[in-house]
C-alpha positions, 0 to 999 in steps of 0.5 A: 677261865673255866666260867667263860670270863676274863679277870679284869687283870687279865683284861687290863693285860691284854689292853696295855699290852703286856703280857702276864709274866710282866713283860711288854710286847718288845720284851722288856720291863717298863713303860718305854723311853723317859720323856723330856716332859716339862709339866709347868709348860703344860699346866700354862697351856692348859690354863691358857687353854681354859677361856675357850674351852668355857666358851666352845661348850657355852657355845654348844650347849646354850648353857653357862659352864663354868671352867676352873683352873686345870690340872696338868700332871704325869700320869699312868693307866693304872692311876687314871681307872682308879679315878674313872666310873666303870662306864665311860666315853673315850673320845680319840682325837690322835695327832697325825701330822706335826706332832704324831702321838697318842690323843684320848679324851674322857668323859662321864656317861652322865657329863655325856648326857647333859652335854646332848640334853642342853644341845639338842633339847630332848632327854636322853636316857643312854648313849647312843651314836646321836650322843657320842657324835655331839660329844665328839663335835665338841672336842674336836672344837677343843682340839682345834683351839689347842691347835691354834694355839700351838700354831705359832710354835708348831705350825702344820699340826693335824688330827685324825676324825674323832672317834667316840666310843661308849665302854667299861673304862678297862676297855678304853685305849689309853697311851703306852707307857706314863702319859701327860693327864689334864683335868678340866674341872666344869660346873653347871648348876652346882653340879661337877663334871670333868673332861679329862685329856690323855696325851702320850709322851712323844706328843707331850715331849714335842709340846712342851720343848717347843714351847720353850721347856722340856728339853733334853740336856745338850751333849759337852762338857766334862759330864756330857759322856753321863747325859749321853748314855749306852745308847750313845755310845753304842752308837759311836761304835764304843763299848763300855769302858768307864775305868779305861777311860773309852780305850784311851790312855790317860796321858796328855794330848801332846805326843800321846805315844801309849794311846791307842783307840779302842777296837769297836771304834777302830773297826766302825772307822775303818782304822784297824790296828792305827793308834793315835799317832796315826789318828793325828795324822789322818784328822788333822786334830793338831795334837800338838797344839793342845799341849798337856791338856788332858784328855776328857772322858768325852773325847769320841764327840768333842773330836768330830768321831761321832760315826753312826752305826748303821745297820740294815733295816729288818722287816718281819716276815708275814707268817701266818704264826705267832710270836711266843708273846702273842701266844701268851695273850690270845691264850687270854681271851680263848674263852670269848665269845664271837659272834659268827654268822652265814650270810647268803647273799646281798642286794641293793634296792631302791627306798622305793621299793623297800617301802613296797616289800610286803608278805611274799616279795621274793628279793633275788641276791646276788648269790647263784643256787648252789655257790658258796656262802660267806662265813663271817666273825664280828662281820668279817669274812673269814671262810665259805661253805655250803648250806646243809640241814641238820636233823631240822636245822640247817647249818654251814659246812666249812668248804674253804678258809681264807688265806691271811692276805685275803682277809687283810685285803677284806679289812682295807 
């Protein structure tokens, strides 16, 4: 990076948060958990969604948008930029309440202007803050629709104030991991636009199951122990041990003189050393009963043992360090540029008495002579110093850095 750039691999690193030997920020390779998702569930809503997404633009705009039948699928990242244009306008609409999860919207620059254009009747030639708070209007119409029609299922959804930003589509922040991307084909005059949706996998998988698809298989059954998985097991306080059938014998249930319990299940039950006899006793299972029926490799959750492991919650400590993963990513970006400024103080005054400023007004601050400036980064206080005069310039000794709790109380 001896030029002052970042790659846009690098970029594309930084923004999904994975560092450039391939590894996330928990360590791990991938994209996280596997959602339930049921797509066709989705693709109903969406289509269902279609009618009025027609009927909130046209209501806007003034115009007669036609909407054509949307597009659900599992998406990536990855797969999404290669359809984008390089400029876009990101729109974050996150679900806070009822469902929690990622919620990003996409539009073209172009589709952006037109929208503006047709609801404020004047051209527009860039986007600005005038014409990202009408596109963010709009979709938060849409979101509000999508909302009401979940209500039924899921009631008390909420959503945090859209956020509208205009970047190069590698800067957009788009959900972790594979995500749910809806395309929503609208027409004007012949000409095509395309509002696409981005929903994160929790909030997908919460949707679609509570619409009646997507979700996961039920634990029982013969085969449940495989639908289960590790996680389960480790849960119940049970290791591996596929060929040993949990540290079970395989005789019948009846008397079942060779079998004893394995140790992790021993120790998470509080049972040191008890083999099964003892287990009928102090569970009341009725053994006997059962007869010779064999015992099924599920046997930790179809008798009631299913134990949690609990552990206490560890929190990180607030070092002033960085993590070895962290080190590899801000090493990225070393090379960027920030803009630092020194301010000298600030005032408030009247629209009054702005209006009378002119040639040799004196503005007092709020700074004494002599006492310590502010230092700031992209508006962020990060230091103080003390003015001086370099050759004929003037400059900022450093005289004191904030500490990390400072500086996290000056961002609340």
């Amino acid at each position: 990076m001896s030029d002052g750039a970042i790659s846009q691999d690098e970029i594309d690193a930084l923004l999904s948060g994975v560092a450039v030997d391939g590894l996330n920020s928990s360590g791990h390779v991938g994209n996280g958990p596997n959602y339930h998702i049921d797509i066709p569930t989705l693709q109903k809503l969406a289509e269902d969604l279609k009618p009025k997404l027609e009927e909130n633009v046209n209501k806007y705009t003034g115009a007669s948008f036609t909407c054509e039948n949307p597009v659900v699928e599992l998406s990536s990242r990855d797969k999404v930029l290669a359809r984008l244009p390089e400029v876009v306008v990101g729109i974050n609409a996150d679900y806070n309440e009822g469902i929690k999860g990622s919620h990003l919207y996409i539009l073209s620059t172009d589709f952006s202007l037109k929208l503006f254009t047709l609801v404020n009747n004047e051209e527009a030639t860039e986007v600005d803050d005038m014409v990202l708070s009408v596109v963010s209007e709009i979709v938060a119409t849409h979101v509000s629709a999508q909302i009401n029609q979940l209500d039924s299922k899921l009631p008390g959804i909420t959503y945090a104030t859209p956020e509208s930003v205009n970047e190069s589509k590698a800067m957009i922040m788009f959900p972790q991991g594979d995500f749910v991307l809806t395309s929503y084909p609208l027409t004007l005059d012949g000409k095509a636009y395309t509002l696409w949706e981005c929903l994160s996998g929790d909030a997908a998988e919460k949707i679609s199951n509570a619409l009646g698809g997507g979700a996961a298989p039920a634990a029982g059954g013969d085969d449940s122990m495989a639908s289960l998985g590790m996680d389960a097991l480790n849960g119940m306080g049970m290791g591996a041990d596929p060929a040993g059938q949990l540290g079970l014998g395989g005789n019948a249930m009846g008397g079942m003189p060779n079998m004893t319990m394995g140790a992790g299940m021993q120790q998470n039950m509080g049972m040191p050393n008890m083999g099964m006899g003892g287990m009928q006793q102090n569970m009341n299972m009725g053994m006997g009963a059962m007869g010779g029926m064999q015992m099924p490799a599920n046997m930790g959750v179809n008798m009631g043992m299913n134990v949690p492991n609990v552990q206490s919650l560890q929190f990180p400590n607030l070092a002033t360090g960085m993590s070895g993963g962290e080190q590899g990513n801000i090493g990225l970006i070393m090379d960027v540029f920030m803009e630092m400024t020194v301010e000298l103080g600030r005032t408030k005054r009247s629209i009054k008495d702005i209006l009378g400023m002119g040639e040799g007004t004196i503005i007092e601050l709020d700074k004494l002579a002599g006492e310590p400036v502010d230092i700031l980064v992209n508006h962020k206080q990060i230091a103080k110093g003390e003015v001086v005069v370099i050759d004929e310039n003037f400059g900022v000794r450093v005289t004191e850095i904030l500490s990390p709790m400072e500086r996290v109380n000056d961002l609340n």
